[in-house]
C-alpha positions as CSV (number, residue, x, y, z in Angstrom):
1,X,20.4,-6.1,-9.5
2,X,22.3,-7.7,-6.9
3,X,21.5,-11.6,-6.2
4,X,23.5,-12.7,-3.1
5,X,22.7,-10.7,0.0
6,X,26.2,-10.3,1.1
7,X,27.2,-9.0,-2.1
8,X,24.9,-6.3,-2.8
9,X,27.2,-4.4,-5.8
10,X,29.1,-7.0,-7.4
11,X,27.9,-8.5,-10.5
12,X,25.1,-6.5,-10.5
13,X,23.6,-5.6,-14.4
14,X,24.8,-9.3,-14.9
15,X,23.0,-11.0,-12.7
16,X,20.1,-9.0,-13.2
17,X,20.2,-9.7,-17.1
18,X,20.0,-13.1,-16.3
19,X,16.9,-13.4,-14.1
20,X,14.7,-11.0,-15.5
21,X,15.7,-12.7,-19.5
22,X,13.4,-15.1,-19.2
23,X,10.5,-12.9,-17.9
24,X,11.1,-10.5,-21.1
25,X,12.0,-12.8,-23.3
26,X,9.9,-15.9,-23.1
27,X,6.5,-14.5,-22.7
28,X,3.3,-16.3,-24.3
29,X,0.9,-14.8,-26.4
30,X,-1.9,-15.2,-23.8
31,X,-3.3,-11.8,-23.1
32,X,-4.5,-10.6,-19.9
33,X,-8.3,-10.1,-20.1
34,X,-11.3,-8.5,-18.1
35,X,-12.9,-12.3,-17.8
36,X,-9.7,-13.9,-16.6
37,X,-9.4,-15.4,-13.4
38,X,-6.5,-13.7,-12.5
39,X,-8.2,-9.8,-13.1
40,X,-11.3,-11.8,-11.4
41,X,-8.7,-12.3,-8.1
42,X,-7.6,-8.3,-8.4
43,X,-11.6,-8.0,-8.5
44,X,-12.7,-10.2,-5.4
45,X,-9.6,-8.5,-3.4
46,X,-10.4,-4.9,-4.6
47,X,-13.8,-5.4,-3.3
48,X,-12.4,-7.2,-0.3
49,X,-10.2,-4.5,0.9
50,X,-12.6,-1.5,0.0
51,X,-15.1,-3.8,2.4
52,X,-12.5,-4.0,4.9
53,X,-11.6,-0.2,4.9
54,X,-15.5,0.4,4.8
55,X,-16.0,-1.2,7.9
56,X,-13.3,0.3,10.0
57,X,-13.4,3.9,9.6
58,X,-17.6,3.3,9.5
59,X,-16.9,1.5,12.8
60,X,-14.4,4.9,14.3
61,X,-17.7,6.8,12.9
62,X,-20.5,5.0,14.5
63,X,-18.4,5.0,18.1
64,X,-17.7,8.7,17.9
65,X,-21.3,9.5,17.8
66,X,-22.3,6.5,20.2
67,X,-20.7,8.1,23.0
68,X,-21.5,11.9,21.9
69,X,-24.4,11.8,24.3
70,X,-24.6,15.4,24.1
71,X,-25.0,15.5,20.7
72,X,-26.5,12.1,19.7
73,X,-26.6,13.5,15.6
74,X,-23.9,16.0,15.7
75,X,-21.1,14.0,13.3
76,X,-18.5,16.3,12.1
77,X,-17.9,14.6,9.0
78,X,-14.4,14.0,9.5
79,X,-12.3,10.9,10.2
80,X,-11.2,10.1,13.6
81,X,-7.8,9.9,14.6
82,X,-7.3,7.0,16.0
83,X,-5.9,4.7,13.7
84,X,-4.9,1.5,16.2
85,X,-7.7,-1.1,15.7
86,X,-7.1,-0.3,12.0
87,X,-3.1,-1.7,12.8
88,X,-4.5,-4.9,13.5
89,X,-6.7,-5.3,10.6
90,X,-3.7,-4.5,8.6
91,X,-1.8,-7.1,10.1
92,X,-4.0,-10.4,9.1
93,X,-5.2,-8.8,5.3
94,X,-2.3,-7.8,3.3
95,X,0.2,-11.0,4.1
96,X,-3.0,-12.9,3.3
97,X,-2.8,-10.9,-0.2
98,X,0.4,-11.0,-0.7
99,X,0.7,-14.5,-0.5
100,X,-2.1,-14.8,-2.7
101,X,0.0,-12.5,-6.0
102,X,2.8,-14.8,-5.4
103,X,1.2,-18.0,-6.6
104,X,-1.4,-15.1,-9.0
105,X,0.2,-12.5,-10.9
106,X,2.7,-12.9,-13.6
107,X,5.7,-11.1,-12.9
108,X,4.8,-8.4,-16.0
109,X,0.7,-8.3,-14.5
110,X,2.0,-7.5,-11.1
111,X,1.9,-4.2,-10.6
112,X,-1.1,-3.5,-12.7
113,X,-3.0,-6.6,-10.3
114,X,-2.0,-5.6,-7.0
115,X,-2.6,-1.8,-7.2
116,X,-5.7,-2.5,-8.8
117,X,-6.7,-5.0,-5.9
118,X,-5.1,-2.3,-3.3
119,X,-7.2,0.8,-4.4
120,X,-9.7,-0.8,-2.8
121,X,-8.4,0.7,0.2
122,X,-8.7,4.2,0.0
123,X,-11.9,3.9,-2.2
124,X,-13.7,2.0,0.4
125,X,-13.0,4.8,3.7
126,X,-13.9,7.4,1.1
127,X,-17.0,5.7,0.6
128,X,-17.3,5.1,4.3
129,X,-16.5,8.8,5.1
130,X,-19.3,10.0,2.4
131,X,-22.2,7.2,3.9
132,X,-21.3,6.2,7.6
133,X,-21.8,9.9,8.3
134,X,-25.5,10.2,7.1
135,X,-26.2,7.4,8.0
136,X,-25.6,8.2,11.5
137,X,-27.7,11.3,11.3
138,X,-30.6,10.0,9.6
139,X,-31.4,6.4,11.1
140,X,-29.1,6.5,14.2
141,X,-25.6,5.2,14.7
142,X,-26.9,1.7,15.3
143,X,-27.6,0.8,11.9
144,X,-24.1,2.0,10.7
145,X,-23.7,-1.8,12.8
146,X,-26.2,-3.7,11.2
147,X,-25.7,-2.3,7.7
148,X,-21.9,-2.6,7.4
149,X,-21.8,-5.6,9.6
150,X,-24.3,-7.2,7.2
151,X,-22.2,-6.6,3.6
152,X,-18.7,-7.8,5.7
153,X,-20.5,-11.1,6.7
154,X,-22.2,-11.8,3.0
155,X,-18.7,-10.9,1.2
156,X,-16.9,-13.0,3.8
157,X,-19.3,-15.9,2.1
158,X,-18.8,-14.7,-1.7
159,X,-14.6,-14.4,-0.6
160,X,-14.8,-18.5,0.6
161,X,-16.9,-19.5,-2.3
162,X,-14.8,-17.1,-5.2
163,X,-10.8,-17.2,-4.1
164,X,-8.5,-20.3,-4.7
165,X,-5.3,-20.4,-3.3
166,X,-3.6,-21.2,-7.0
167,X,-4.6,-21.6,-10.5
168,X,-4.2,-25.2,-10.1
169,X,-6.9,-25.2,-7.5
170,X,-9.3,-23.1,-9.7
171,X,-12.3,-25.1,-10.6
172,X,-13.4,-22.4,-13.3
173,X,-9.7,-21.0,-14.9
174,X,-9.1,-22.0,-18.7
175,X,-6.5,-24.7,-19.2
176,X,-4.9,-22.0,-20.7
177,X,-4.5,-19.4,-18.7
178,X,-4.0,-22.0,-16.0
179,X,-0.8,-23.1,-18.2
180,X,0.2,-19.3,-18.6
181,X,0.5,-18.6,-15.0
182,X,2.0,-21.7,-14.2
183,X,4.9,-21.4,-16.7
184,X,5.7,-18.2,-15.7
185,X,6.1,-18.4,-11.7
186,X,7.8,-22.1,-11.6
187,X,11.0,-20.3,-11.1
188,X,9.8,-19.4,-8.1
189,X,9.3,-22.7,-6.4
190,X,6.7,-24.0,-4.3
191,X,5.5,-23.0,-0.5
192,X,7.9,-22.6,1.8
193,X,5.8,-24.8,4.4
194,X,6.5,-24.0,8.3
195,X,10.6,-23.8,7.9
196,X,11.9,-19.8,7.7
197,X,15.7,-18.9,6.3
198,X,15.5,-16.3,9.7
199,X,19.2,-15.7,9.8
200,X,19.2,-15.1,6.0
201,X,16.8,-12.6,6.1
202,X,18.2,-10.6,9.4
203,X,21.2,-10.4,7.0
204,X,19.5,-9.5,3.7
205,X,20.0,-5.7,2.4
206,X,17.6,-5.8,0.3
207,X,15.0,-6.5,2.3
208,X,16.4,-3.9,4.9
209,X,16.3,-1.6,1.9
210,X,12.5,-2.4,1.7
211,X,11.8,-2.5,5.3
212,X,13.4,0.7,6.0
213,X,11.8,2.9,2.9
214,X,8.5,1.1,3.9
215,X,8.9,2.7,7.6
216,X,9.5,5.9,6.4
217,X,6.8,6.1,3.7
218,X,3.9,5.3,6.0
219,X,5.7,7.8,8.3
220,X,4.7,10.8,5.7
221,X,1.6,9.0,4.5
222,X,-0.1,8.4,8.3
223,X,1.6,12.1,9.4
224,X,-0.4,13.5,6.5
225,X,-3.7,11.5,6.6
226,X,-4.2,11.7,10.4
227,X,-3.0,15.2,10.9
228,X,-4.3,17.1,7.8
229,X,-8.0,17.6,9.0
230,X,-6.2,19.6,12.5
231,X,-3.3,21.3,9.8
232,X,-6.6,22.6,7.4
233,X,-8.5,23.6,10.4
234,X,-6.0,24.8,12.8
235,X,-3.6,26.7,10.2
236,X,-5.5,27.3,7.4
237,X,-9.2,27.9,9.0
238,X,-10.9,25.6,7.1
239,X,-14.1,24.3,8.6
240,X,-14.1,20.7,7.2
241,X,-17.6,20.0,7.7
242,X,-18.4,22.7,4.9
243,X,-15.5,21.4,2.9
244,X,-16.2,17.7,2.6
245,X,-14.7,17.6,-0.7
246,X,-11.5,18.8,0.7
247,X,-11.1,16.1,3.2
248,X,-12.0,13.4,0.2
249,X,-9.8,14.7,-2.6
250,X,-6.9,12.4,-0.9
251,X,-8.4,9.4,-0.9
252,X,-10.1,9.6,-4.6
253,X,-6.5,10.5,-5.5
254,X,-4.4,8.1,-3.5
255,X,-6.7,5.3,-5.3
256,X,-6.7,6.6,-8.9
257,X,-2.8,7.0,-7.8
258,X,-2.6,2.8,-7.3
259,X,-4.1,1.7,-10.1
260,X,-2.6,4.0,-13.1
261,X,1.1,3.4,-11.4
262,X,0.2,-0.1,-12.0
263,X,-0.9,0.6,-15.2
264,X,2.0,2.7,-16.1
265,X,4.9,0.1,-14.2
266,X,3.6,-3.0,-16.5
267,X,3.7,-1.0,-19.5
268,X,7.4,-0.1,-18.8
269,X,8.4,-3.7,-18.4
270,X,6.5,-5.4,-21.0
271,X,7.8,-2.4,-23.6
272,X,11.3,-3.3,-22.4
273,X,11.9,0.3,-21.6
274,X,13.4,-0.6,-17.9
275,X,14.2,-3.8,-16.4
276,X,12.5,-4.6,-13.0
277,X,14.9,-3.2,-10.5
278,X,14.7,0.1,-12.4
279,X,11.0,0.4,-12.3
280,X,10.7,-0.4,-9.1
281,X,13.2,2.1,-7.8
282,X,11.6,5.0,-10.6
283,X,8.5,4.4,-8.8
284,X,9.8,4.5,-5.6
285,X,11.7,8.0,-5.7
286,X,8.7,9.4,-8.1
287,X,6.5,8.0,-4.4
288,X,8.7,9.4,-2.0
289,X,10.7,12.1,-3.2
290,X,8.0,14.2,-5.1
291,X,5.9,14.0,-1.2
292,X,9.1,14.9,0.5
293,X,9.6,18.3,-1.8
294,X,5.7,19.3,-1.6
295,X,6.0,19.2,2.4
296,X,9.0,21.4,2.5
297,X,7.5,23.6,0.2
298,X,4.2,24.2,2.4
299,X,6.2,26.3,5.0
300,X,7.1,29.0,2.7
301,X,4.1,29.4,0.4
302,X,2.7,31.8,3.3
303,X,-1.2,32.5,2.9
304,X,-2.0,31.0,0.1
305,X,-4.4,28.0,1.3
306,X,-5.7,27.0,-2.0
307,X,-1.5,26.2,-2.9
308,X,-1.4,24.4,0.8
309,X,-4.3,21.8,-0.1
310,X,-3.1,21.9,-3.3
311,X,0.4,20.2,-2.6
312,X,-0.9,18.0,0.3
313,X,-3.4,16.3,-1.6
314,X,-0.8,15.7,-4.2
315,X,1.6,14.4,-1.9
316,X,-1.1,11.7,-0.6
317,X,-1.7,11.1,-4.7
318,X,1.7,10.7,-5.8
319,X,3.1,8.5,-2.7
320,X,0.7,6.1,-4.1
321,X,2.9,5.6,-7.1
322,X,5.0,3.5,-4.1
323,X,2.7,0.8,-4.7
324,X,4.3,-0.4,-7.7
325,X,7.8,0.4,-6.0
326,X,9.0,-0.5,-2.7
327,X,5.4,-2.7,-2.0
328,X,5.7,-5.2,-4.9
329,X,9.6,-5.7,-4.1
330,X,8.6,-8.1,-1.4
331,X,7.4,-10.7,-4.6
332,X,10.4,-9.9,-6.9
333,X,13.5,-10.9,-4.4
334,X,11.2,-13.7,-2.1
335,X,8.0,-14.5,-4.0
336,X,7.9,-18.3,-1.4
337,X,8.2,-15.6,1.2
338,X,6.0,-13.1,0.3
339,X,3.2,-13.2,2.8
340,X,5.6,-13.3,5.8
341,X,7.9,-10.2,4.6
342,X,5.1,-8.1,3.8
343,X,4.3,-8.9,8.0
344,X,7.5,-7.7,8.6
345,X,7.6,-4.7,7.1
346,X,4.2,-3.7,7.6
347,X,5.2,-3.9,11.8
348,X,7.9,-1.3,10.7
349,X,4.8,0.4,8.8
350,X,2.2,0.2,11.7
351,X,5.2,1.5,14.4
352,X,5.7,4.6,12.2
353,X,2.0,5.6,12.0
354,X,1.7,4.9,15.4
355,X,4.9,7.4,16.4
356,X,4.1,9.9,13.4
357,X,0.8,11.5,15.0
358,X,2.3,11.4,18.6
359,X,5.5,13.4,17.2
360,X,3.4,16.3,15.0
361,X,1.0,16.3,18.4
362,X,4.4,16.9,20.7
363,X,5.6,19.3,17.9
364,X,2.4,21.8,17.5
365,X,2.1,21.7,21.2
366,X,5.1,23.7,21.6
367,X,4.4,26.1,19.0
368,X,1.9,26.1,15.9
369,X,3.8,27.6,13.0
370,X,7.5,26.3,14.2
371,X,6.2,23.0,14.9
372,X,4.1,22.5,11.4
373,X,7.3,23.1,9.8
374,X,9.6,20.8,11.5
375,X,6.6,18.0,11.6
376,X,6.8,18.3,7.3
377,X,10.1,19.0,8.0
378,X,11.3,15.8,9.6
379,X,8.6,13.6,7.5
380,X,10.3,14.8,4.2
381,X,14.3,13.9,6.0
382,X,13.0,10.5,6.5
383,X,11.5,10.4,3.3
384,X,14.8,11.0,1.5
385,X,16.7,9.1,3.6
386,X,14.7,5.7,3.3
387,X,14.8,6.3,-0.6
388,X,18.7,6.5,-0.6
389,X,18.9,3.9,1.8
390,X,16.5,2.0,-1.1
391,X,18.3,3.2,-4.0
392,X,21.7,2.0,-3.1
393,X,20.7,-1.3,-1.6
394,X,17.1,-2.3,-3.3
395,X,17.1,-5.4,-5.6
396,X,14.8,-7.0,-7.8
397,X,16.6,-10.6,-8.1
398,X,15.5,-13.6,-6.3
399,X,17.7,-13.8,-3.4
400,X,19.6,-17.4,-2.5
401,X,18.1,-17.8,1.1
402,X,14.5,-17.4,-1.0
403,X,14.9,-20.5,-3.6
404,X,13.8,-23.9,-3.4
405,X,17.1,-25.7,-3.8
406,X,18.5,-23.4,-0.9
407,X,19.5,-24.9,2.8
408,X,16.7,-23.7,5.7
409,X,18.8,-22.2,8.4
């Protein structure tokens, strides 16, 4: 796609030929395999981030029934709404990652790598909604503290001792695979060090194209997660405590979701069936299009419930299929960058789950049925709207401002 940022159409299937030749073309025969140290990486961060997702919704769990003084063991079994410590959290761990894949994952193992690795999210609150719960009501909330504190502090020891910042650092990779990886990302360059292109990237449409379809995905994705629970009780008259399974199903799916879009995005490319940008944007409308049509569809299926949870929990599955879309396309057009865009756009990310609940909590106020259908309503709009705004402007070419050779402004 396009390779200068202030000429996003010209040139285009050229320029795009050109960069992602040597990717398809130039491959070596080493294969990736379950001992590598690179699938040992997507291991360490899968566990990392299920960890990580463990301990804060077990730590929203353990405070809800620390102050319910009234009813020390009365847990609900459902996760609580507040979703702001979580921000933070989010704000330190997936640069970290990020810039982690960029010196890791092949460009045709990326997708396959990072969704694996990011799984670990959903899987670990699933598990944290299933455990933290009983735990609470069969030895007291404090040892939700000491048990989940415990496995954070002896996996923040096994992280230190396990992950290397590059294969060239790895005192247990094969000189092989070592030589593999190596070959494959020197295009990129090395570290970008303390100096930021800043102007560059203000000016960059592709990485507006990412920022803005980032916003607007985690929009629909924390409208739906955080507001479900009150939509299937409140509307639908499901009692969730009863229904555990229900409030589950999203997560199992959101994290089968990751890794078999990963799967599925890495067999495109290395079958030559689509070149990068096009996988990346096929993945993006299949993640936020499909969502967009299943929320405006709720309104009119009427009393149907079992159809209602039906298409909610596939529109928290299939927006996972964004993860080897819009979420990887950080590493394709700034791979020395990585780390630091993925900071950016997750702040767009955080500010839309933070305005998401407040706006579906202003909407039902006013009126429960009207304002359930303009919440899906205006979380679908947004939805479409970031993908065209992706579509038309989303790249998959190294940009100028992100290669070595190129001036620091």
């Amino acid at each position: 796609m396009q390779h200068h940022v202030d000429n996003t159409q010209a040139g285009d299937g050229t320029e795009a030929e050109q960069d992602e030749a040597p990717l398809l073309a130039q491959q070596p025969s080493f294969r990736t395999g379950l001992c590598s140290a690179r699938c040992g990486l997507a291991l360490v961060l899968h566990i990392s981030l299920f960890v990580a997702y463990a301990l804060r919704v077990s730590l929203s769990i353990a405070i809800v029934a620390m102050t319910n003084s009234s009813h020390p063991h009365g847990w609900s079994g459902s996760a609580p709404h507040s979703s702001y410590p979580a921000f933070a959290q989010d704000g330190v761990i997936f640069p970290a990652q990020y810039t982690l894949w960029a010196k890791w994952a092949p460009p045709l193992e990326r997708s396959r790598l990072m969704n694996i690795a990011d799984a670990g999210c959903t899987f670990g609150t699933f598990f944290a909604l299933l455990v933290a719960g009983i735990i609470c009501q069969t030895l007291g909330w404090p040892f939700v503290f000491y048990i989940f504190g415990s496995v954070g502090c002896v996996w923040c020891l096994c992280w230190f001792l396990l992950v290397y910042e590059d294969p060239a650092h790895h005192p247990w990779i094969s000189a092989r695979e070592q030589e593999y990886i190596v070959s494959l990302l020197a295009h990129q360059g090395s570290s970008h060090g303390y100096s930021l292109p800043l102007v560059a990237m203000a000016k960059s449409l592709p990485l507006w194209a990412i920022t803005i379809a980032c916003f607007c995905t985690d929009w629909l994705f924390y409208m739906l997660l955080t507001s479900m629970p009150m939509f299937m009780s409140n509307v639908l008259h499901f009692d969730l405590r009863e229904n555990g399974l229900l409030s589950s199903l999203p997560y199992v799916g959101n994290g089968l979701g990751h890794i078999l879009a990963g799967l599925l995005a890495d067999f495109l490319l290395a079958r030559r069936v689509l070149g990068t940008a096009a996988v990346r944007k096929l993945f993006s409308a299949l993640g936020m299009l499909l969502p967009a049509i299943f929320l405006v569809a709720v309104p009119y299926i009427g009393c149907s419930s079992t159809v209602v949870v039906v298409l909610l929990t596939l529109a928290l599955t299939i927006i996972s299929m964004t993860g080897a879309g819009i979420n990887i396309n950080h590493i394709d057009i700034a791979p020395r960058y990585a780390g630091f865009l993925l900071g950016i756009t997750n702040t767009f990310g955080i500010v839309a789950g933070i305005i998401a609940p407040t706006a579906v909590g202003l909407l039902v106020s006013q009126d429960l049925q009207t304002g359930w259908r303009n919440a899906f309503f205006v979380s679908a709009a947004l939805n479409l709207f970031g993908l065209i705004f992706y579509i038309a402007f989303g790249s998959s070419t190294i940009q100028d401002w992100a290669r070595e050779d190129t001036a620091v402004q």
